[in-house]
GUTIMI-923739 format. One record per residue: residue in three letters; x, y, z of N, C-alpha, C in turn. Coordinates in pm, whole numbers, padded with zeros to 5 digits, always signed. Example, Ala and Ser with C-alpha at 12.3 -4.5 7.8 and 13.67 -1.06 7.14 Angstrom:
ALA+01319-00569+00780+01230-00450+00780+01320-00330+00780SER+01285-00225+00708+01367-00106+00714+01290+00003+00787
***
This chain:
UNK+00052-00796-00382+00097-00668-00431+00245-00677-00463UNK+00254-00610-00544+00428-00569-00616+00441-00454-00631UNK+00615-00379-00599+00626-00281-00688+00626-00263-00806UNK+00621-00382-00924+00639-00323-01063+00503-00346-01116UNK+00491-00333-01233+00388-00389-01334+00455-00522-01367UNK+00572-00552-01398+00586-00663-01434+00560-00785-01337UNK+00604-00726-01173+00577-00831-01045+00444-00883-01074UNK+00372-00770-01095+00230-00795-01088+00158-00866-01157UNK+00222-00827-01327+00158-00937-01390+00204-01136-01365UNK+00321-01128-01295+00364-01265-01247+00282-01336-01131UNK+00214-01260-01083+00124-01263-00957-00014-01273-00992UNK-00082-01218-01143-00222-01156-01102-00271-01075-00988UNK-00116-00979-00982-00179-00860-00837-00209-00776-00933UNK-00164-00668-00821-00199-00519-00829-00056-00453-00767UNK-00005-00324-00809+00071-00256-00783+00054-00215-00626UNK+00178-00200-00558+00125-00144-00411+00101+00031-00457UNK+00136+00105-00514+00099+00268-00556-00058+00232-00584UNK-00100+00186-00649-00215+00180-00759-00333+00125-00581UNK-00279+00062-00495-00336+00006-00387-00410+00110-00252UNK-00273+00172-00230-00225+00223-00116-00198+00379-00209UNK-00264+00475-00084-00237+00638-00108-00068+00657-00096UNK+00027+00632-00125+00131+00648-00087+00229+00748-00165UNK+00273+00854-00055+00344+00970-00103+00405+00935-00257UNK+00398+01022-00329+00544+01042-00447+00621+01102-00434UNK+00615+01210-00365+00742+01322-00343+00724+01380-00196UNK+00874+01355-00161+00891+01355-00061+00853+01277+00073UNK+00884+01135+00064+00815+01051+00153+00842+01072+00287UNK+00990+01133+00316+01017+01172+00455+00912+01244+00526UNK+00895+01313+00473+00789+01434+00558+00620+01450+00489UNK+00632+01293+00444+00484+01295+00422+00385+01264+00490UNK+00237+01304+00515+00145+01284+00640+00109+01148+00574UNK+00058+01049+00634-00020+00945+00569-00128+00923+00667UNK-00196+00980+00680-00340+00950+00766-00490+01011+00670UNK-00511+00890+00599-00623+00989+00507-00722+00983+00586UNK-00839+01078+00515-00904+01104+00586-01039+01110+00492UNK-01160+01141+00521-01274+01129+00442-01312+01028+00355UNK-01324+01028+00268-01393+00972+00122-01240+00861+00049UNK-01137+00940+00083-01016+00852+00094-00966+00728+00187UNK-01054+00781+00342-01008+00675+00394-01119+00568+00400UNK-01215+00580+00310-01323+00488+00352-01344+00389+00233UNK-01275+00472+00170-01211+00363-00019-01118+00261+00098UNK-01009+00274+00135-00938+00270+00171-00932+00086+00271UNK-01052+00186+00275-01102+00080+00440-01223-00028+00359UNK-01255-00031+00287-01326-00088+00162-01223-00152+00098UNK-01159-00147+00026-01050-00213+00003-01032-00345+00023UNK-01006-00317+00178-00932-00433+00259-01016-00480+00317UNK-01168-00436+00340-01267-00472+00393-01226-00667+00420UNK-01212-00717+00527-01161-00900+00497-01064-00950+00483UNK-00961-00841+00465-00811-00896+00405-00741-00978+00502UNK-00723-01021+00508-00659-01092+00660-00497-01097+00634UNK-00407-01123+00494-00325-01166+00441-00276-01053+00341UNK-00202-00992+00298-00139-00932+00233+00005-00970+00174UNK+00028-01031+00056+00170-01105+00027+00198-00985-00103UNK+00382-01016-00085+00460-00902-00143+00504-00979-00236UNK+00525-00958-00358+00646-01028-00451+00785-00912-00489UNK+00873-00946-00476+00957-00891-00497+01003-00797-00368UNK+00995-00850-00247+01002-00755-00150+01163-00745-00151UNK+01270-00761-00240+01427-00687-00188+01371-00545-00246UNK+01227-00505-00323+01260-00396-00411+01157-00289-00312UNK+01111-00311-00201+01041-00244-00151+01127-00202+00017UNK+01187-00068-00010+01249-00003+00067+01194+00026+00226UNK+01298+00059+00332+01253+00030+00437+01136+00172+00493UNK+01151+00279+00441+01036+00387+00428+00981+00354+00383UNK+00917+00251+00249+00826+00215+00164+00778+00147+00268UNK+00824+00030+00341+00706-00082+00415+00617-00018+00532UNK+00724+00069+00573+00709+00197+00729+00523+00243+00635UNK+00553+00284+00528+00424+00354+00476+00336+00264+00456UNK+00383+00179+00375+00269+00086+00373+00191+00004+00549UNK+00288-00045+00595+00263-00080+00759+00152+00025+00806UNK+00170+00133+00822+00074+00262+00843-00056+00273+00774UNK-00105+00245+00621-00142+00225+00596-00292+00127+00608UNK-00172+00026+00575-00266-00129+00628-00324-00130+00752UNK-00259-00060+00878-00316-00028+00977-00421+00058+00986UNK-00428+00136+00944-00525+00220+00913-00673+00193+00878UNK-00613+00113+00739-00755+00028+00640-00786-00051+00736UNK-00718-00157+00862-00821-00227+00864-00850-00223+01031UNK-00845-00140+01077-00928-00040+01174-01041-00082+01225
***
């Protein structure tokens, strides 16, 4: 995963937004615990993932990983 489109296409990833439910506005005081039909995409997903690699991680901020960390925890539950 990358933050850009361009990381991504250097990778053959995928965007971490496009991945991961992750706030747009207002990340401070955002809930991140999905729930239903969201968290079971979610958890599908990653269904196996064992490994998750970043490209470009100077561009992924320290609230950004906090969310994502939460996340990933979540999915693979």
């Amino acid at each position: 995963m990358a933050p850009t489109g361009v990381a991504t296409d250097n990778i053959a990833g995928y965007t971490i937004h496009s991945q991961l439910p992750l706030p747009q506005r207002n990340p401070e005081t955002a809930k991140l615990s999905p729930q239903g039909k969201s968290l079971k995409n979610l958890q599908l997903r990653f269904k196996g993932v064992t490994y998750v690699i970043f490209d470009e991680m100077s561009m992924i901020g320290r609230q950004m990983l906090g969310h994502v960390d939460g996340l990933l925890r979540v999915a693979t539950q």
